[in-house]
C-alpha positions in Angstrom: 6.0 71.3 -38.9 6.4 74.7 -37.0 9.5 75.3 -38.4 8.7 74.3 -41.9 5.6 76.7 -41.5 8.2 79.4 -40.1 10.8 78.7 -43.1 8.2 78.4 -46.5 4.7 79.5 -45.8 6.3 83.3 -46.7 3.9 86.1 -45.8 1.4 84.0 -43.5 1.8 85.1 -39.8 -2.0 84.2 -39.2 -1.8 81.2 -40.7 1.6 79.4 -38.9 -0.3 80.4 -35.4 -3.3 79.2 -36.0 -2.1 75.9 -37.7 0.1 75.3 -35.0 -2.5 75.9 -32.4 -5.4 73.8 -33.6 -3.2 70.5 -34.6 -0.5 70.8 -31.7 -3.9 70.9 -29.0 -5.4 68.6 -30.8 -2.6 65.8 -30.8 -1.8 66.4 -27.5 -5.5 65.8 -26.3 -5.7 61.5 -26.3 -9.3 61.7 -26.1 -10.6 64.9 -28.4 -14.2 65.3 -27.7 -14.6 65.9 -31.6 -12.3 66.1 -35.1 -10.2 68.9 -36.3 -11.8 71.4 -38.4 -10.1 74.0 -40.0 -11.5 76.1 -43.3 -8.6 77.9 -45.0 -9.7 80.8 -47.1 -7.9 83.5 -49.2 -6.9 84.2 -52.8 -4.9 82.5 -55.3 -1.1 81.1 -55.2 -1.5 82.8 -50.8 -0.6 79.1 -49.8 -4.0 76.8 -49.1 -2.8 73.7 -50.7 0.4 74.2 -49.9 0.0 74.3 -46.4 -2.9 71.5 -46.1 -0.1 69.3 -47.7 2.5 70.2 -45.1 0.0 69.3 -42.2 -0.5 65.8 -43.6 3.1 65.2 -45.0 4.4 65.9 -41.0 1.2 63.6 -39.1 1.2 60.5 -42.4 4.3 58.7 -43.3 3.2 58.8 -47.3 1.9 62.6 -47.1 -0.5 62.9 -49.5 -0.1 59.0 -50.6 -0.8 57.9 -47.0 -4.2 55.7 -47.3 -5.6 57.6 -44.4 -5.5 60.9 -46.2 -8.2 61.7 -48.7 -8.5 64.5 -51.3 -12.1 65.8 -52.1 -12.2 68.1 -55.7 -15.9 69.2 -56.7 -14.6 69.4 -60.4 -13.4 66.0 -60.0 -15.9 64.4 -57.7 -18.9 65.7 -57.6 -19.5 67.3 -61.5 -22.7 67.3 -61.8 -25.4 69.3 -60.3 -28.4 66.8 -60.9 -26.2 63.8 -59.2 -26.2 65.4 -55.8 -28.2 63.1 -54.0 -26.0 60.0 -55.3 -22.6 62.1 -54.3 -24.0 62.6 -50.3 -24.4 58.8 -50.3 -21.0 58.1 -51.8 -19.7 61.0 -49.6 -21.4 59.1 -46.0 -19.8 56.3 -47.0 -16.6 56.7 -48.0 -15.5 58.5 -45.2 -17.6 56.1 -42.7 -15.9 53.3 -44.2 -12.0 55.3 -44.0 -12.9 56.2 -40.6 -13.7 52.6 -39.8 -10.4 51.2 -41.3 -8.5 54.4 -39.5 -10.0 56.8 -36.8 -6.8 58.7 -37.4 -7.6 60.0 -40.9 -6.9 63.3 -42.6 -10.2 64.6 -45.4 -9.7 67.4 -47.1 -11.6 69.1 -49.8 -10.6 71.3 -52.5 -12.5 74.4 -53.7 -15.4 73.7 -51.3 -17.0 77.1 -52.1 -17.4 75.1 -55.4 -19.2 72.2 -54.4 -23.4 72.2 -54.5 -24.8 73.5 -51.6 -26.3 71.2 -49.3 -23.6 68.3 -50.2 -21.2 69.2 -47.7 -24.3 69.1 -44.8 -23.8 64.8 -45.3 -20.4 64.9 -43.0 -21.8 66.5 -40.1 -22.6 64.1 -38.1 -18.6 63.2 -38.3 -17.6 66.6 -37.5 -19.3 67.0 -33.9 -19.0 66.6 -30.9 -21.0 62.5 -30.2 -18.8 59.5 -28.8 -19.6 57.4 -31.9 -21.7 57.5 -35.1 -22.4 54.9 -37.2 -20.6 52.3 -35.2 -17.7 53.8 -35.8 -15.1 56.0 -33.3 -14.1 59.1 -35.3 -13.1 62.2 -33.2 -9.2 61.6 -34.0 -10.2 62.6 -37.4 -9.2 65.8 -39.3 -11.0 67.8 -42.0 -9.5 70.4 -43.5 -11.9 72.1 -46.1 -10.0 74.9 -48.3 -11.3 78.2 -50.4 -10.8 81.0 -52.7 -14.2 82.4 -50.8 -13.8 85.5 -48.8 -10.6 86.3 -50.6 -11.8 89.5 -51.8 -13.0 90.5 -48.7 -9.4 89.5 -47.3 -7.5 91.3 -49.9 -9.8 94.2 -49.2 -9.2 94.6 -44.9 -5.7 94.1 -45.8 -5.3 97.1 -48.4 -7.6 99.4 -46.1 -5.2 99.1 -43.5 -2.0 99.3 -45.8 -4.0 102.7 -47.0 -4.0 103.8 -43.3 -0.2 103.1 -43.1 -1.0 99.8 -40.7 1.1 96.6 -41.3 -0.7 93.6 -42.6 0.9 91.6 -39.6 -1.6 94.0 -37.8 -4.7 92.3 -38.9 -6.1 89.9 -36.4 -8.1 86.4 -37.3 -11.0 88.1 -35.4 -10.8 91.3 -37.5 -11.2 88.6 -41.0 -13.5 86.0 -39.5 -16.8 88.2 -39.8 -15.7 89.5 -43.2 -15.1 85.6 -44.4 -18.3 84.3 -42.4 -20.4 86.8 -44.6 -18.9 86.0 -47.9 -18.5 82.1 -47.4 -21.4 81.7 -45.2 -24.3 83.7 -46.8 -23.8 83.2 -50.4 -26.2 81.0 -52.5 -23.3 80.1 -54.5 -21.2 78.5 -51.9 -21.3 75.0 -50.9 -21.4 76.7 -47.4 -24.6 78.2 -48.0 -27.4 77.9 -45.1 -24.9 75.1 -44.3 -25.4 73.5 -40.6 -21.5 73.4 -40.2 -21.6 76.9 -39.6 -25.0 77.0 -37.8 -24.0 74.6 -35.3 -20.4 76.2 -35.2 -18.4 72.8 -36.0 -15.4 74.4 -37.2 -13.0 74.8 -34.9 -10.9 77.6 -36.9 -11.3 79.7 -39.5 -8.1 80.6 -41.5 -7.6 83.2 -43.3 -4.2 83.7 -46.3 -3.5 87.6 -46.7 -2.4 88.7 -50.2 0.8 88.7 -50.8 3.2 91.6 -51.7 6.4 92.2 -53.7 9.0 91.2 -51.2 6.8 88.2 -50.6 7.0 87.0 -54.2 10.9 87.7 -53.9 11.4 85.0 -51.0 9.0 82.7 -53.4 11.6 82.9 -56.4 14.4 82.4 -54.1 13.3 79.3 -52.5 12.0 78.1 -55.8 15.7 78.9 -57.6 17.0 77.0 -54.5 15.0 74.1 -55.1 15.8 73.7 -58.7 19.5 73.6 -58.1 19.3 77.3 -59.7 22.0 80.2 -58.8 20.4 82.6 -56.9 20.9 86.0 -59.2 19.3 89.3 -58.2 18.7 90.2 -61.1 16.5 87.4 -62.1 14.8 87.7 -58.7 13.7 91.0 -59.8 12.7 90.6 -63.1 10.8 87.4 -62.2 8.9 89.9 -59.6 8.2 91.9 -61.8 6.9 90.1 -64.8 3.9 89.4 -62.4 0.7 91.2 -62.0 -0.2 93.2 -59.0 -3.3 95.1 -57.7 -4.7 97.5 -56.8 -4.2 99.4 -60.5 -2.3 102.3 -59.1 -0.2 101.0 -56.0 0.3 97.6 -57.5 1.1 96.7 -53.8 -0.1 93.0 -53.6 0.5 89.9 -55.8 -2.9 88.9 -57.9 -1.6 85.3 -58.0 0.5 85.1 -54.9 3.3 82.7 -55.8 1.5 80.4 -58.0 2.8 81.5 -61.0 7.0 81.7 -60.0 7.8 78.0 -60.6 6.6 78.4 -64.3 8.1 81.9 -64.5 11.8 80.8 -63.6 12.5 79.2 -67.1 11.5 82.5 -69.1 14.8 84.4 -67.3 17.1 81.2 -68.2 
């Protein structure tokens, strides 16, 4: 997993350190007094999804087809607003029951700053730090929630310091976590709004994605070439890089879409 982090997560120093630190401590304690939690946040195509799906292809034989891993999508799941209280039922006791079948079971949930505030607040008593709830024995678990919240606020630190000729491998997780926390944390749009996952501080690391600039977007369309059997041409690197958008209006220094876009790109230059 470290080296797979190291080799394709491009642009994401923050990110490879704190993965690795929260699930190798965590797999090495036999007897964790609570789950893994871990809240990825940043801006489109930075690497979220891509990332959560490394984590669980490396710890279940299946990846993302394991039946211990479970994908949460508010668009998908939990649609409507006036449903809520029958989705925190269905939410208690699907993942009661998975934990129950498997203590060692991966949750994660898509777009959480999507979801209806006050649904999330059902899986706390599986996030803490208590031997057992419900009968059943679930401190192996792991909960990964993910988020385009606090990407502004991301993309913003990270252009400041570019402005004051700093590097972006500068930026610290503590420098991003109390720009996240306000924008996740105390907006009445997120499904982490007034949310007792933050109040009683029951995830273990926040994570933040940086924007991603040109020479970033370059490594994306080589590996991408490389994985669809595709020569590897500089000039088609280039052009690919620069047929997508970048921000601020002037400087056009960081990617608006990350690398989300390169996969479907690569066919125009062909």
């Amino acid at each position: 997993l470290e080296c797979d982090l190291a080799t394709n997560v491009v642009g994401q120093p923050l990110v490879r350190q704190q993965v690795m630190k929260g699930v190798r401590e965590f797999l090495e304690n036999r007897n964790p007094v609570k789950p893994l939690v871990m809240s990825f946040h940043g801006s489109t195509g930075t690497g979220k999804t891509y990332v959560s799906s490394m984590i669980v292809r490396y710890l279940f034989q299946g990846g993302l087809q394991s039946p211990y891993v479970h994908q949460f999508s508010p668009m998908v799941h939990f649609p409507h607003a006036e449903q809520i209280e029958q989705y925190k039922e269905s939410l208690k006791r699907w993942i009661q029951g998975n934990l129950t079948n498997c203590g060692r079971s991966a949750f994660l949930f898509d777009e959480t700053d999507k979801m209806h505030p006050g649904l999330i607040d059902v899986i706390i008593p599986f996030l803490g730090p208590s031997w057992v709830v419900y009968g059943t024995n679930y401190r192996k678990a792991i909960f990964i929630f993910i988020s385009n919240a606090g990407g502004e606020q991301i993309n913003e630190m990270t252009l400041d310091l570019w402005r004051a000729r700093k590097d972006r491998e500068e930026i610290s997780p503590q420098d991003l976590e109390l720009a996240i926390s306000k924008a996740v944390f105390e907006n009445p749009q997120s499904g982490f709004w007034k949310s007792g996952i933050i109040n009683e501080r029951l995830i273990d690391f926040v994570v933040p994605f940086l924007p991603l600039k040109r020479h970033h977007v370059k490594q994306c369309v080589v590996s991408e070439l490389v994985q669809q059997g595709l020569e590897v041409r500089p000039d088609v690197v280039q052009e690919v890089a620069d047929s997508i958008p970048y921000f601020p209006e002037e400087e056009k220094i960081f990617s608006s879409t990350g690398c989300k876009t390169v996969a479907s790109r690569i066919s125009f230059f062909f």
